[in-house]
N, C-alpha and C positions, 0 to 999 in steps of 0.2 A: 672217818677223818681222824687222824693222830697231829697234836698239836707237841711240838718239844722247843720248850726256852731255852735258847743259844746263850742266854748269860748279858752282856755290858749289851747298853743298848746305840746301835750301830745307827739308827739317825734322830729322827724330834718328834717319832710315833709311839708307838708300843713298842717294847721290847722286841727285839728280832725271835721269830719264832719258824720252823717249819712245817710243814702241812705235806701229807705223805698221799698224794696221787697217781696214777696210773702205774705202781710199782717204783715212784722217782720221790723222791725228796723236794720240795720244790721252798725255797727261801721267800719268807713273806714279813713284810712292816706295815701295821695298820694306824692308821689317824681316827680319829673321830668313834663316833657311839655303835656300837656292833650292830644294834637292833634297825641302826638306819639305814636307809636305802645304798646298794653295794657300787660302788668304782672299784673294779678292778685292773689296775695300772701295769700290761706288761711289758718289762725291763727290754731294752735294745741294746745291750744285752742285760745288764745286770740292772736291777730292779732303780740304781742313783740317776739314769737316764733321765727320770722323773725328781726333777727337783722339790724340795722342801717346802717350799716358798706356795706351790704350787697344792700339794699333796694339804697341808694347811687352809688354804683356801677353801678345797673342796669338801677339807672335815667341817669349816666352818659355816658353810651352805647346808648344811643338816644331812650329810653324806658319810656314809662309812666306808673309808679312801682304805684299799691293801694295794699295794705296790710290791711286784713278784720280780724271783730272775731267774729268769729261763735256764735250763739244764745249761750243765759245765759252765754256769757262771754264780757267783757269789757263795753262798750259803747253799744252792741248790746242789742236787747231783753231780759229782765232776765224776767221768767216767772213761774217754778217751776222744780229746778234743779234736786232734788230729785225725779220726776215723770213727764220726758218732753215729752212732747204731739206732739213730733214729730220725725220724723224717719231719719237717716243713706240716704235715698233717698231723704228726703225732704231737707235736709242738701246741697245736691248734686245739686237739683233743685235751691237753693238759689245763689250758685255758679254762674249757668248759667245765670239766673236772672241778677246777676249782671254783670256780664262779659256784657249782652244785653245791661242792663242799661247805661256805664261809655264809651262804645268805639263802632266805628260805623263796625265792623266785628271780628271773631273769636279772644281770647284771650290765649295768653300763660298760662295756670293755674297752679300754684306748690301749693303744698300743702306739712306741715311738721306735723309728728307725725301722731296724729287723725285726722289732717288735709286732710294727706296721703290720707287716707281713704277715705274723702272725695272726692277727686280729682280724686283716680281712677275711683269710681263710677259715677262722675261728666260727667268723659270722656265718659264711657262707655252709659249715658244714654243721653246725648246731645252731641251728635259728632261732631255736625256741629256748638255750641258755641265755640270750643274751635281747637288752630291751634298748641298748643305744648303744651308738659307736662313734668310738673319736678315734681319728687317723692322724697321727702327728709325724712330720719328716720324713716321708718314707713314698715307695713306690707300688706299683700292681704287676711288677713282674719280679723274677727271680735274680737274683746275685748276676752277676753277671752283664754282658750285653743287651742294652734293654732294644724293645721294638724302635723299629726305625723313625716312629713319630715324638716317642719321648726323647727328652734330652740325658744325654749322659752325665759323667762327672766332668767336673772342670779338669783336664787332663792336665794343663801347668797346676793348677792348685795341688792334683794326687802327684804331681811329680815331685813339687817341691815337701808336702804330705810326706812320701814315704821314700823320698830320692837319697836322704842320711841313714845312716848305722840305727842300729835299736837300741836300746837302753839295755843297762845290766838290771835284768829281772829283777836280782834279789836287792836291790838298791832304792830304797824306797822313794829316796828326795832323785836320784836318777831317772824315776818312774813317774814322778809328780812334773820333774823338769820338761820331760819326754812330752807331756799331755799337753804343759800350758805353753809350749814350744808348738804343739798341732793347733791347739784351739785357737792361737792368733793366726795362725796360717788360715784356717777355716771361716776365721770372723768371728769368731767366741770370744768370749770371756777367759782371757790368760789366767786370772788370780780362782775365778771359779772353776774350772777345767782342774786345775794344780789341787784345788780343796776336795773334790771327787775324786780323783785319783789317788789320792793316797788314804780315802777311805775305802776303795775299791782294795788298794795293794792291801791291806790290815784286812780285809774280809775274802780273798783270794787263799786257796789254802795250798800252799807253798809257792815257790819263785821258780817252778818249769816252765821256762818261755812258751808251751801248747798253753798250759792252763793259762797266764798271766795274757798272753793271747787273746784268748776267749774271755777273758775278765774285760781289758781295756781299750780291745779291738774288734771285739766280737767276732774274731777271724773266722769259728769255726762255723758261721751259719754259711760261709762261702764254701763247706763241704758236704751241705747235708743233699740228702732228695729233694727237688721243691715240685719233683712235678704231683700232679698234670698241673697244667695253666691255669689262673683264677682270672684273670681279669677279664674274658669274655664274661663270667657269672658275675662280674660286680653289679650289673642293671636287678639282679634277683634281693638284693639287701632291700627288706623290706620294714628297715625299724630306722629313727631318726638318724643321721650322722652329720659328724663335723669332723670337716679337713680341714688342718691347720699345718701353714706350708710357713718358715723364714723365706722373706723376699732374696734373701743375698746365700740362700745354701748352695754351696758348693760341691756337693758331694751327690747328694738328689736335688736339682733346678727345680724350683717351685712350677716350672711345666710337667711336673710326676703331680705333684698335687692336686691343678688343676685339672689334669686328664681323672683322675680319680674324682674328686667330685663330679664333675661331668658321667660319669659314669653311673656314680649311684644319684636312685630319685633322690631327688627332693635336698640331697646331700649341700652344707653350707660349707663354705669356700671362706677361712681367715688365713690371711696372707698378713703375717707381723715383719712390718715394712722397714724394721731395724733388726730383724734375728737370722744369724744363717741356720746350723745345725741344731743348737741346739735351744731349748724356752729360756730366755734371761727370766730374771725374776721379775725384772719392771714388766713385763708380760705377763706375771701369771694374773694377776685377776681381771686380762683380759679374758685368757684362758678358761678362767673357774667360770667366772660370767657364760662364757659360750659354752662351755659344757654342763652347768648346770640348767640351762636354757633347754638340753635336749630331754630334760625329764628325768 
């Protein structure tokens, strides 16, 4: 493992630091005491997906919280977002890499969003990296058209979503406008949405609409490989988990959620009956509560 200090510290952890796995760079903030038991938080896309509020909580339950971001976003490897050279399982494998890397046995792994996605596959293909899993926002199938039983996006919501112009990249209050202009569309939080983005834009390395893309939209996970299918293997996760779905998400319908818990044993089902997309803060220690609950 190679550790390298990026310098001004990018949120209310540890210094921003990277951790060099599978040949990739991968951008990491840790909370809490090293030696403690590990959360590994991966980013949907970038590591802010997971808010503060949150990431605190969990240090403060006797946990040692690292919060990552996934290749071609933040701090991590930017490489070519528009045609990435790497796969949905290798995403997965980077996961367990570092869980190997940061803590000296199995890691709690949550993942939000794309993240999600990652996490379940994570589980499924390193069993033995990983000792509990939390599933936040997110679905069991790939980008795209989901199975005819899950619910889709809200299609007036994505219309009205992504139905305007984009923003000028290199425009930072443009970029921030652009965010808390979607997150009231979604049901978020306008003023929090605006404060992530433009620490996204400051940690994104340059204003090329691919990269700035894959920073604030996570566009590029809609071009990678996701196959083959995980959700038939989701009944095979044999360590605790917790799904945590917004009652009002627009993007993934908390009927993604529930098909997934339903799927894995034993798996607990929180449904935050005021959040759509993404954790408000007045939720997180509901949050920490239920994830520290899984051991």
């Amino acid at each position: 493992m190679e550790l390298d200090v990026l310098g001004p510290r990018c949120g209310y952890g540890e210094p921003m630091t990277t951790v060099n796995v599978n040949e990739v760079a991968l951008g990491v903030e840790s909370f809490g005491a090293a030696g403690a038991p590990l959360v590994l938080l991966a980013g949907g896309t970038t590591m802010l997906s997971w808010p503060d509020a949150l990431c605190e909580r969990l240090a403060a339950g006797g946990r040692h919280v690292v919060r990552y971001d996934l290749r071609d976003s933040g701090e991590s490897t930017t490489a070519d977002p528009e045609a990435p050279a790497y796969t949905l399982r290798d995403l997965a494998a980077d996961a367990a890499a570092l869980a190997g890397a940061l803590g000296d046995g199995p890691a709690h792994l949550a993942g939000i969003g794309v993240g999600g996605m990652v996490a379940q596959v994570a589980a499924l293909d390193h069993p033995g990296a990983f000792s509990a899993l939390t599933l936040a926002g997110t679905r069991a199938v790939a980008p795209g058209p989901p199975d005819d039983d899950l619910p889709d996006h809200d299609h007036a919501t994505m219309s009205r979503l992504f139905g305007g112009p984009m923003p000028d990249w290199a425009d930072r209050e443009a970029v921030a406008e652009f965010a808390a202009a979607g997150a009231e569309i979604l049901g978020d939080d306008p003023v929090a949405a605006r404060a992530v983005a433009a620490r996204i834009w400051d940690r994104t390395p340059g204003t090329a609409p691919p990269v700035q893309l894959a920073n604030q939209l996570g566009m590029v996970f809609s071009r990678l490989d996701c196959t083959p299918r995980w959700r038939e293997r989701l009944p095979r996760i044999a360590v605790p988990a917790l799904v945590v779905h917004g009652r009002r998400d627009p993007f993934f319908p908390v009927g993604n959620g529930e098909a997934i818990a339903r799927a894995i044993p034993g798996a607990r089902l929180l449904v935050l009956e005021e959040a759509a997309t993404a954790i408000p803060d007045a939720a997180a220690g509901e949050v920490a509560g239920a994830m520290l609950a899984l051991g």
